[in-house]
ROVODO-912627 format. One record per residue (C-alpha): y, x, z. Coordinates in steps of 0.2 Angstrom, whole numbers, padded with zeros to 4 digits, always signed. Each point is the difference from the previous one (the first is absolute). Layout:
N
YXZ...
# end
This chain:
428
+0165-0227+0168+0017-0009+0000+0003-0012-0012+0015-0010-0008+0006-0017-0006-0009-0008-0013+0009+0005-0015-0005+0019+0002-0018-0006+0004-0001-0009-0019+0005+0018-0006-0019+0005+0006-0008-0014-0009-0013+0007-0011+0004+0006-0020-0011+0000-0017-0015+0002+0006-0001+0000+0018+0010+0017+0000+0014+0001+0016+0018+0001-0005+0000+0016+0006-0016+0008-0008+0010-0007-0017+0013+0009+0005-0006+0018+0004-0011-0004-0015+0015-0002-0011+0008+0015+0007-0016+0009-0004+0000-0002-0018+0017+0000-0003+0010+0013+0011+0002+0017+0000-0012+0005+0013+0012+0011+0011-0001-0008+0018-0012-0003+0010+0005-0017+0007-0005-0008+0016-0016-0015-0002+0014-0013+0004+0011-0009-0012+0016-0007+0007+0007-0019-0001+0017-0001+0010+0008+0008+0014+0010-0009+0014+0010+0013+0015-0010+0014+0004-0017-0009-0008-0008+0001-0016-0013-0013-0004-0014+0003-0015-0008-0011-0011-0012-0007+0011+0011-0004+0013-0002+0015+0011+0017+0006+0011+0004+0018-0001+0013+0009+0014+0008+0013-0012+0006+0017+0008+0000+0008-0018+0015-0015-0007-0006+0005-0018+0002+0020+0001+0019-0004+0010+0005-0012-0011-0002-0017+0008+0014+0004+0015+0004-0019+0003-0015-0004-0003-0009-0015-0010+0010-0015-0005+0016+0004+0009+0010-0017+0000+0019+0011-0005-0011+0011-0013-0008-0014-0007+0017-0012+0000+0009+0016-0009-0015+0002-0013+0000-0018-0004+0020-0001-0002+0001+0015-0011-0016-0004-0011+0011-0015-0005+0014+0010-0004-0003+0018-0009-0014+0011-0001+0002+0014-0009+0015+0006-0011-0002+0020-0004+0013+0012+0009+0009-0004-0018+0010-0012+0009+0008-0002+0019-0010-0014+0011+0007-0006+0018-0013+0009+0011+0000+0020-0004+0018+0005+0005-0002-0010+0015-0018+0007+0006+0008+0019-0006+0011-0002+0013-0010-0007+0012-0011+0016-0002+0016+0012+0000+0005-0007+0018-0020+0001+0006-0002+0019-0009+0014+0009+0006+0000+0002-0020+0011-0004-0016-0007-0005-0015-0019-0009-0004-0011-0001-0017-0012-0015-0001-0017+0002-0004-0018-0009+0003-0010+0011+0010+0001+0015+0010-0010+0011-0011+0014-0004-0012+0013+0003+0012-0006+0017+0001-0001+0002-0019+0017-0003+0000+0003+0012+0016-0008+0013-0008+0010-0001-0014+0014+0002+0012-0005+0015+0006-0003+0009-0017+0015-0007-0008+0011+0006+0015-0011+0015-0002+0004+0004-0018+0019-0003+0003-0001+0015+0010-0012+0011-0008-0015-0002-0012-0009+0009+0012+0004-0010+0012-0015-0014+0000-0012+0003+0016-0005-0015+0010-0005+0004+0016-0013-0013+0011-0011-0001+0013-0019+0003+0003-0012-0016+0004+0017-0011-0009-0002-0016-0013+0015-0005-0011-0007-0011-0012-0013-0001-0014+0010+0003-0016+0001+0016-0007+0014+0008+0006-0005-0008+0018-0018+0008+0001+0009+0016-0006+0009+0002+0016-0012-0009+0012-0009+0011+0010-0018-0005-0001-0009+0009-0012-0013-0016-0001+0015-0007-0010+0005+0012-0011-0017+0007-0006-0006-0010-0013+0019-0001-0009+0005+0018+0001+0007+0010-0007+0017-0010+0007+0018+0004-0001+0003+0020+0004+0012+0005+0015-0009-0010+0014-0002+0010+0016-0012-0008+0017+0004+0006+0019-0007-0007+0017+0010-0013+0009+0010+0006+0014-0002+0016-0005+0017+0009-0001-0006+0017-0003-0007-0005-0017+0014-0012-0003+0012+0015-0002-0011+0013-0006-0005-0012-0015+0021-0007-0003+0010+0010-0010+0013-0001-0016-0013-0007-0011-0002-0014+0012+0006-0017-0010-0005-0012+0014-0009-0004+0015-0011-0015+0003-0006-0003+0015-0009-0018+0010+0008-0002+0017-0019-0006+0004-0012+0002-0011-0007-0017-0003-0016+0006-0011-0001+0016+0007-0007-0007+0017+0017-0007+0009+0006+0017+0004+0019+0000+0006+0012+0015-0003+0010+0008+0014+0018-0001-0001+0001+0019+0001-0009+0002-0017+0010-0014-0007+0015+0009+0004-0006+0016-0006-0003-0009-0018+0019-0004+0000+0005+0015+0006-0009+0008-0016+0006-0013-0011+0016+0004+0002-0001+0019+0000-0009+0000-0016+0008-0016-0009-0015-0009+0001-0001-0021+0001-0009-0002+0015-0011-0018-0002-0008-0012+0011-0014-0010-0004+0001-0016+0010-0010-0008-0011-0015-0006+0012+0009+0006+0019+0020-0007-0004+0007-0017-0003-0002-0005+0018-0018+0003+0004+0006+0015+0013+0010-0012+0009+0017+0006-0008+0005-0002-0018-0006+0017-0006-0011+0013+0008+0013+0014-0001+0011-0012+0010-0014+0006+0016+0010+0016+0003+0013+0004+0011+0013+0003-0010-0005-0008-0016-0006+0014-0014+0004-0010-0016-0008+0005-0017+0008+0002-0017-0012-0013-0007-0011-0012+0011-0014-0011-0009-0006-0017+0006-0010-0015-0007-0016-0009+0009+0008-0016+0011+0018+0001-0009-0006-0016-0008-0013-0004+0011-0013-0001-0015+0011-0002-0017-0001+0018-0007+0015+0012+0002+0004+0018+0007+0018+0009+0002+0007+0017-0004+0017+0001+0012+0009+0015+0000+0014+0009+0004+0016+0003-0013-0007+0019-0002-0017-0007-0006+0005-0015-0008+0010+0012-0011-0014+0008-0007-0006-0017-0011+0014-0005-0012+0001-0013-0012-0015-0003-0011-0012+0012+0011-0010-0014+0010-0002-0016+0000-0013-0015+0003-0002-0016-0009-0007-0011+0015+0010+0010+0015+0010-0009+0008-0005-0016-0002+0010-0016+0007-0014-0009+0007-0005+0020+0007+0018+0002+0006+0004-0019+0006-0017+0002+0012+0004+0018+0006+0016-0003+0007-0008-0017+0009-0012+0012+0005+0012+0012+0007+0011-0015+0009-0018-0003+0010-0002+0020+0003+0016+0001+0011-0009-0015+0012-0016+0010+0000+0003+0019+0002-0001-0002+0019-0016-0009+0001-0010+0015-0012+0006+0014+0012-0007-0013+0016-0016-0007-0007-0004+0018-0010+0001+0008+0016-0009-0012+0009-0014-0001-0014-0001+0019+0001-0001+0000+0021-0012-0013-0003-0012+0012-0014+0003+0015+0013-0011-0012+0013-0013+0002-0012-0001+0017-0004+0000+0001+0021-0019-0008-0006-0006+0009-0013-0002+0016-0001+0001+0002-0022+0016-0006+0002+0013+0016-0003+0016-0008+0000+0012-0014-0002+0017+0003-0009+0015-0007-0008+0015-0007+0000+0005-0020+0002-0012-0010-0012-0008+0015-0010-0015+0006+0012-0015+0010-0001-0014+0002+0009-0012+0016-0003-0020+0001+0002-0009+0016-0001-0012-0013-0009+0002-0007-0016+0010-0018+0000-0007-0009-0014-0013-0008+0011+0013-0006+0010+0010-0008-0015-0014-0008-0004-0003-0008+0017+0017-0005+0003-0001-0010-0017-0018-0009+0006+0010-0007+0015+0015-0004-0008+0011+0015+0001+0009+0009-0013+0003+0019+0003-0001+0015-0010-0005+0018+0001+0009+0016-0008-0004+0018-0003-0019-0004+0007+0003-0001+0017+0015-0007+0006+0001-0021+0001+0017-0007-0007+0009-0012+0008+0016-0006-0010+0001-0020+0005+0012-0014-0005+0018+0003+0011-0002-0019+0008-0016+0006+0008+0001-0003+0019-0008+0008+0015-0013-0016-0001-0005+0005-0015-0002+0018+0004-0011-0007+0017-0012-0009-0014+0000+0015-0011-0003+0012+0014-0015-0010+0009-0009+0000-0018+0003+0019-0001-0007+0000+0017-0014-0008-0004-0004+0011-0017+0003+0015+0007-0014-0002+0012-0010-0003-0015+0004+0019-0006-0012+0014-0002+0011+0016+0007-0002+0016-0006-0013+0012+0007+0014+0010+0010+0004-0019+0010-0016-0004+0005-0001+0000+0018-0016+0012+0003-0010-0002+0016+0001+0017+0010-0014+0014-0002-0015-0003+0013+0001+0016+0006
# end
């Protein structure tokens, strides 16, 4: 177990009663919070590069950087200098007033989009609240009848309402239905059942570039292309999610930006590591959607905010010096997975794109989770099966050779499935 300086060691000291810090902690959580996650048995202190440390003292390599949030990071010396400068200054002020920070991050996002205009929010669930709203206002301008929102199979787009209504997992949707009506699912990649299910009722279009929740499943370019070619045949706003696979972590700004031309939406949604841990999400359109939402028919009372704003556009300043090194150590972290899947046989498959990686088992991954986190490693496993990999963007092939020889060393631990057992041959 490693250990840290001695002010993180007096954090372990015993509370009332001989009770750890941490079993008064997850005791507290216990009888207070709404019991809806299903946390991890660690409780975290501090965070330094690509390193958590808990309250005993125990160092962490974190591949999963807080769901893609952490990008820089822990305690990034120009984050931590901007947060400190701008805690002295201004906080908060409502979108009632101008501030220094939005106009200048707007256009920062303009130039990195390929789009015109962008709405302030907190999250990406409420960035698509406010897409959606887009979509049936642009929708409605047209004709009533004109509200059908067409996504994908296997997708995730958020937990709010109107997010689970067009996220296509039914595991999500069940216990809240019914949800808002008009909502149609088709496979990914499937461009048959793309245009057979388009048509003039067709409001919108959302769509993940890679699914993130889904199981880091990419889209081809073909498909992509066929969604804007529908879009525009039926006067649809064609959005992209790029909520968990944008903002750098493909290697390029936004994961549309992959193809070859660029396919741009009419409305792109982003949040996670914009500020690298403060909350905030982003609705940047084109002029044709951003007419749809007129004065008075959005809006948010924390969107926006200077300290969120100052940090993102530091944040983006760092991006432009790092874009190179998550196309290089992404693909040399997924060569490096493929090495072990040459080893074991319930491994299925390695994919991705930069930074945002998935390895699939035809086994369950939770156990693997769980020993990762035993010897220090933070990881994460989505739809079941598939282990997620979605680390800080400073992360270095050094890391990855620490993180891969633990993996190594787990996967050996792994009971495969019937079907990879090796079986000695018949004694005929």
């Amino acid at each position: 177990m490693d250990r840290y300086d001695k002010k993180t060691m007096s954090t372990t000291s015993s509370t009332t009663e001989g009770t750890s810090l941490g079993e008064e902690i997850k005791s507290l959580e216990r009888e207070y919070l709404l019991q809806n996650y299903a946390r991890y048995p660690v409780v975290m202190h501090r965070g330094r590069g690509c390193y958590l440390y808990d309250v005993e003292g125990k160092r962490y390599l974190d591949l999963i950087s807080g769901i893609g949030v952490n990008a820089l990071g822990y305690a990034h010396p120009r984050m931590v200098r901007v947060m400190r400068e701008q805690a002295g200054l201004l906080l908060h002020t409502s979108n009632l007033y101008y501030h220094e920070y939005q106009g200048k991050l707007a256009e920062r996002l303009a130039k990195a989009s390929g789009l015109q205009r962008t709405f302030f929010c907190n999250s990406g669930a409420e960035g698509m609240e406010g897409a959606i709203k887009m979509i049936r206002a642009h929708g409605r301008k047209i004709d009533p009848a004109k509200y059908e929102i067409v996504s994908l199979d296997n997708s995730f787009h958020g937990r709010t309402t109107g997010a689970i209504a067009i996220t296509g997992q039914p595991k999500y949707r069940n216990d809240f239905e019914p949800l808002i009506p008009g909502v149609k699912f088709v496979p990914q990649n499937d461009l048959v059942a793309l245009e057979q299910v388009v048509s003039e009722r067709t409001a919108g279009l959302v769509i993940e570039w890679i699914q993130g929740e889904g199981g880091i499943n990419p889209m081809t370019t073909e498909y992509a292309a066929k969604a804007r070619q529908l879009a525009d045949r039926y006067n649809a706003l064609l959005v992209f999610d790029e909520i968990q696979c944008g903002v750098g972590r493909p290697g390029v700004y936004f994961a549309y930006q992959m193809s070859d031309p660029v396919i741009l939406p009419d409305v792109m949604v982003a949040a996670k590591p914009l500020s690298c841990g403060i909350p905030m999400g982003v609705i940047v359109s084109n002029e044709k959607a951003a007419a749809s939402i007129g004065s008075g028919m959005h809006g948010s009372t924390f969107g926006g905010g200077p300290l969120a704003c100052r940090l993102a556009l530091e944040f983006f300043d760092i991006l432009d010096e790092l874009l190179p090194s998550i196309r290089k150590v992404g693909c040399y972290f997924r060569l490096k997975l493929d090495e072990l899947k040459k080893h074991h046989a319930f491994i299925k498959e390695v994919r991705g794109e930069g930074l945002m990686i998935g390895m699939e088992l035809d086994i369950p991954g939770k156990q693997l989770v769980l020993d990762a986190l035993e010897d220090g490693m933070l990881i994460n496993c989505t739809h079941d099966k598939v282990i997620r990999f979605l680390p800080p963007y400073i992360i270095t092939e050094r890391e990855v050779d620490i993180a891969v020889a633990k993996l190594a060393r787990l996967l050996k631990k792994l009971k495969p499935a019937p079907s990879c057992t090796l079986r000695p041959p018949l004694d005929l």
